[in-house]
N, CA and C of each residue as an Amber inpcrd file, in Angstrom:
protein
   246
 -11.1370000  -3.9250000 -23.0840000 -10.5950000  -4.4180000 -21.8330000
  -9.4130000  -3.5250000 -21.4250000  -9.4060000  -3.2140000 -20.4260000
  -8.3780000  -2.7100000 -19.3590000  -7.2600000  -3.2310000 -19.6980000
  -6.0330000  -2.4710000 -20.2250000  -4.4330000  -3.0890000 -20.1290000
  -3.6970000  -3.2820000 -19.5640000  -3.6200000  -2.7520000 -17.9760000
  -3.5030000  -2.9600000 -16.8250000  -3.7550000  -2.6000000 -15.7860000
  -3.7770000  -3.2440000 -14.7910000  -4.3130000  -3.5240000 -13.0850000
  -3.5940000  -3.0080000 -12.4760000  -3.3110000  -2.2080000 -11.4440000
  -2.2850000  -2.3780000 -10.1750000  -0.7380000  -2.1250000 -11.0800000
  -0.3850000  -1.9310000 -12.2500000   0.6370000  -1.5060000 -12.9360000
   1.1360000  -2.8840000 -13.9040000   0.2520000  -4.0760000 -13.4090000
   0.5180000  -5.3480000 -14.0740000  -0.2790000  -5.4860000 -14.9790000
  -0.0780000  -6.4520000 -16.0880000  -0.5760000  -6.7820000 -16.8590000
  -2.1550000  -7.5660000 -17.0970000  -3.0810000  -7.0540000 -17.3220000
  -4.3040000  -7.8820000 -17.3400000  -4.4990000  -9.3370000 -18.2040000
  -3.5890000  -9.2540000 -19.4180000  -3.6580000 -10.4890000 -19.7890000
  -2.8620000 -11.6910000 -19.3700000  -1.6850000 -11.0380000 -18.8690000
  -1.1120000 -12.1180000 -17.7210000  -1.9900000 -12.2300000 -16.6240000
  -2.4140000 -11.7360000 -15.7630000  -3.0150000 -11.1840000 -14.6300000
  -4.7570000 -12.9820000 -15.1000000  -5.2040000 -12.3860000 -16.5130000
  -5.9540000 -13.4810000 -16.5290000  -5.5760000 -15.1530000 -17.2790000
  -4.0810000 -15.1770000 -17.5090000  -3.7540000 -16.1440000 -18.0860000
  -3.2010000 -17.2200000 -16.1020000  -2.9430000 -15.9420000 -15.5760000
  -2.1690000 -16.6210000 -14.4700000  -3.1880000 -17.1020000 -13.0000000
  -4.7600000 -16.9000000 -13.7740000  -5.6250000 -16.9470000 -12.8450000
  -5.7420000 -16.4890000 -11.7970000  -4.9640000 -14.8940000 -11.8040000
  -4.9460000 -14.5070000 -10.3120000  -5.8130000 -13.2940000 -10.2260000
  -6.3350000 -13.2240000  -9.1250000  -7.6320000 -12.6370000  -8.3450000
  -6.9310000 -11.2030000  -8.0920000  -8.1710000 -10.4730000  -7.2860000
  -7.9670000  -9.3600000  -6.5710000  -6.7230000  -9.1850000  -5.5410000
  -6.9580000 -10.2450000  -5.1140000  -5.9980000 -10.6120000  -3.4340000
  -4.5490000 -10.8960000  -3.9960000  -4.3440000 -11.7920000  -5.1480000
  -3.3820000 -11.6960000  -5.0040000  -2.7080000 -10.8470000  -6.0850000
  -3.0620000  -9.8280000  -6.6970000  -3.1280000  -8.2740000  -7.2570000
  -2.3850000  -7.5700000  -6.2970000  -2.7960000  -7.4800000  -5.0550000
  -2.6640000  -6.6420000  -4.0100000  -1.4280000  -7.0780000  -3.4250000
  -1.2900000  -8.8180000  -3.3660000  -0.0220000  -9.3770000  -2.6750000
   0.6890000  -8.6170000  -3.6570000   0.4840000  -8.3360000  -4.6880000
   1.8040000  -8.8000000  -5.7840000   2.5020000  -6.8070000  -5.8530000
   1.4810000  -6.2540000  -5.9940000   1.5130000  -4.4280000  -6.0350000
   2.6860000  -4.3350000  -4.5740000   2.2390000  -5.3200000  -3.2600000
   2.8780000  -5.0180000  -2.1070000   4.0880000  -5.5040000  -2.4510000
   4.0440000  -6.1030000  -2.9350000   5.7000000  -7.0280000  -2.8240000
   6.9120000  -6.0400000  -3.3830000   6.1100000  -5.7210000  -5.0310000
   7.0190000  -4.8110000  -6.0710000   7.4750000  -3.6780000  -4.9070000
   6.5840000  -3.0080000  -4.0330000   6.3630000  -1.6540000  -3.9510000
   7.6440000  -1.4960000  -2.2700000   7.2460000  -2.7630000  -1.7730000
   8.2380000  -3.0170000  -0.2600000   9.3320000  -3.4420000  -0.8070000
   9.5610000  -3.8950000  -2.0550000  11.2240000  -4.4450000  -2.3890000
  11.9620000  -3.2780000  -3.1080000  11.4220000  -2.3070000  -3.4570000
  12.1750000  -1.2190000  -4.2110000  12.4400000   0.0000000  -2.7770000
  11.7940000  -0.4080000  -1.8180000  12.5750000  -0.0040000  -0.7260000
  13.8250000   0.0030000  -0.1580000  14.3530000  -0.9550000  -0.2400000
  15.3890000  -1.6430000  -0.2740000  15.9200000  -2.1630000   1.0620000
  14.5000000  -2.6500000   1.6910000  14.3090000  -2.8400000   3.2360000
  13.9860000  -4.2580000   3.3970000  13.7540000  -4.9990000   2.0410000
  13.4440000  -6.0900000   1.9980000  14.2700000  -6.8400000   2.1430000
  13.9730000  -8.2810000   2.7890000  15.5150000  -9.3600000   3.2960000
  15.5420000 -10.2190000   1.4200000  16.8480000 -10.0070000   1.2330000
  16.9880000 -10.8160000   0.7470000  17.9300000 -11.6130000   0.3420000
  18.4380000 -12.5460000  -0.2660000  19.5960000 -13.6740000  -0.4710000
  20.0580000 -13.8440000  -2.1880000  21.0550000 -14.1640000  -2.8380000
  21.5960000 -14.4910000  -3.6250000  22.3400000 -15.9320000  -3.2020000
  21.0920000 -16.6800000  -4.2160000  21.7090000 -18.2150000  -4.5310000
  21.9920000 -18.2030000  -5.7420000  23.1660000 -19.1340000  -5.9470000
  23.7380000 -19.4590000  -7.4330000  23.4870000 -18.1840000  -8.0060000
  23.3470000 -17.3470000  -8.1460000  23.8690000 -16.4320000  -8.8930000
  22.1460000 -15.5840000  -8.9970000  21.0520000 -15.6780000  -8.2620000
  19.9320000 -15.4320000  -8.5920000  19.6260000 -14.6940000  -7.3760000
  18.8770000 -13.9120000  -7.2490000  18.3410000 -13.1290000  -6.1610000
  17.0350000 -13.3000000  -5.5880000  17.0200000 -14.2260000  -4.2620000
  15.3510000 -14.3400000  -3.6380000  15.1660000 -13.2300000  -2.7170000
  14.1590000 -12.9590000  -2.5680000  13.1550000 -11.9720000  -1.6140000
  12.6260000 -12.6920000  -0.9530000  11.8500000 -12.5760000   0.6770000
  11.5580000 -13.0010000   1.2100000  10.3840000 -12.4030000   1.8700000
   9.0210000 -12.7880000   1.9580000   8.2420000 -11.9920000   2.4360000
   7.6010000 -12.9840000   3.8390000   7.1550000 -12.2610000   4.5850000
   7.0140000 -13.2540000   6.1310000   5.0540000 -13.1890000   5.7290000
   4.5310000 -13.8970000   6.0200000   3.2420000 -14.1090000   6.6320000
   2.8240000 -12.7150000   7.5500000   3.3620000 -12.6780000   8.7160000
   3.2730000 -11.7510000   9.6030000   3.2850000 -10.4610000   9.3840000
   4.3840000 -10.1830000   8.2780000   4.2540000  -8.8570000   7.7020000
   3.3120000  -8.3520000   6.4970000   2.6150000  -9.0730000   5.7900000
   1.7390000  -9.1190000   5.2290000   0.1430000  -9.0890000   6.2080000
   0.2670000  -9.7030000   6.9620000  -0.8950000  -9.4960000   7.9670000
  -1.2760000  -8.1180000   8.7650000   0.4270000  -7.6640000   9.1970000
   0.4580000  -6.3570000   9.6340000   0.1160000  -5.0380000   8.2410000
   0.8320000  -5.5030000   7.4390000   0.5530000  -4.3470000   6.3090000
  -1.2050000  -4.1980000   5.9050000  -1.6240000  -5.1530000   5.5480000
  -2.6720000  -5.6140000   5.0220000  -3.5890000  -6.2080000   5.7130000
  -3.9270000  -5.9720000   6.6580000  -5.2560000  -7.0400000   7.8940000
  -6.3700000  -6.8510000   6.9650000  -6.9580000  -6.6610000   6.0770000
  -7.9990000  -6.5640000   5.3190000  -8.0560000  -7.4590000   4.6900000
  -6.7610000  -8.0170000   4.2680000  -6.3250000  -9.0040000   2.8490000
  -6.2800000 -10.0930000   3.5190000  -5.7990000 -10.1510000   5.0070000
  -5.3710000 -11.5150000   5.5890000  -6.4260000 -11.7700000   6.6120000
  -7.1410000 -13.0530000   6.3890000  -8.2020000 -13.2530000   7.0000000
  -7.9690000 -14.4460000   8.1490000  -7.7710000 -14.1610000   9.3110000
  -6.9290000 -14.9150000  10.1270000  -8.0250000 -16.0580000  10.6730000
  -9.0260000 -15.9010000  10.6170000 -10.3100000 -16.7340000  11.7040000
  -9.9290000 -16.6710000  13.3160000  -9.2810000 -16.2420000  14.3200000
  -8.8030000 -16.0350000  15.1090000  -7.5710000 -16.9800000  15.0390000
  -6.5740000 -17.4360000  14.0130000  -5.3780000 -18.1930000  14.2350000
  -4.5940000 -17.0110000  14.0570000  -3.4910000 -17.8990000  15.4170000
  -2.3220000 -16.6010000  15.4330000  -1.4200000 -16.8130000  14.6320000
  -1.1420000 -15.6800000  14.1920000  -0.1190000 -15.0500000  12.8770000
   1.3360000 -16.3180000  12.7010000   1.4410000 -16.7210000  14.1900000
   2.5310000 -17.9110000  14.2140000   2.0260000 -19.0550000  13.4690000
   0.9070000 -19.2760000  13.5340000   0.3330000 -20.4720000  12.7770000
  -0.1010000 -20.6490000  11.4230000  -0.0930000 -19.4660000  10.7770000
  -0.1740000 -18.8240000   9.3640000   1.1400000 -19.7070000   8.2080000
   0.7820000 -19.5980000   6.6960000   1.6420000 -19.8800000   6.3700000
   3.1930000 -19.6300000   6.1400000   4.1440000 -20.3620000   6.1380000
   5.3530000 -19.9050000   6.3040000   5.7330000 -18.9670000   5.1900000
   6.6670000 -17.9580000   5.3530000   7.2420000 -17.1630000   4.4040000
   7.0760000 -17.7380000   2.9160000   7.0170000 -16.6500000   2.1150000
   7.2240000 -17.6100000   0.5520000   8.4000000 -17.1130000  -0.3490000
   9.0120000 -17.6860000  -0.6880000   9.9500000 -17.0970000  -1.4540000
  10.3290000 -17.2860000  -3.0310000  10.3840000 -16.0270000  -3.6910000
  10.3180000 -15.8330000  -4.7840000  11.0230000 -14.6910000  -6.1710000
  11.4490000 -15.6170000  -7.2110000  12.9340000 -15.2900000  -7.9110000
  12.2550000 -14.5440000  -8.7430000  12.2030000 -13.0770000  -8.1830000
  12.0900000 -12.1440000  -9.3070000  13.1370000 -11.2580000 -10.3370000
């Protein structure tokens, strides 16, 4: 077996039940936050990132499968303490 995916780990990768798609969320996230263009906040002493719906749709329209709903109606931002 393969030791890793996308630079992540395959046995996390299959302990954490995550797919192709969100492989790809996860490669985008690492890869737009070491930019250092990404919004983000310090609570209590911890650092969140913030990724929008919209910008994931724009980066990725392949990944985000809209059915004709507009990008406003998509889910809200998610945020997460890496």
């Amino acid at each position: 077996m393969q030791y890793s995916f996308l630079g992540f780990s395959v046995v996390k990768m299959m302990e954490l039940d995550l797919d192709m798609k969100d492989m790809a969320i996860l490669r985008y996230f690492v890869d737009f936050k070491e930019t250092g263009r990404m919004n983000s906040e310090i609570i209590e002493g911890d650092k969140y990132y913030w990724v929008s719906y919209k910008s994931l749709e724009e980066e990725m329209p392949y990944l985000i499968a809209t059915s004709g709903v507009p990008s406003s109606e998509g889910p809200p931002g998610v945020v997460l303490n890496i």
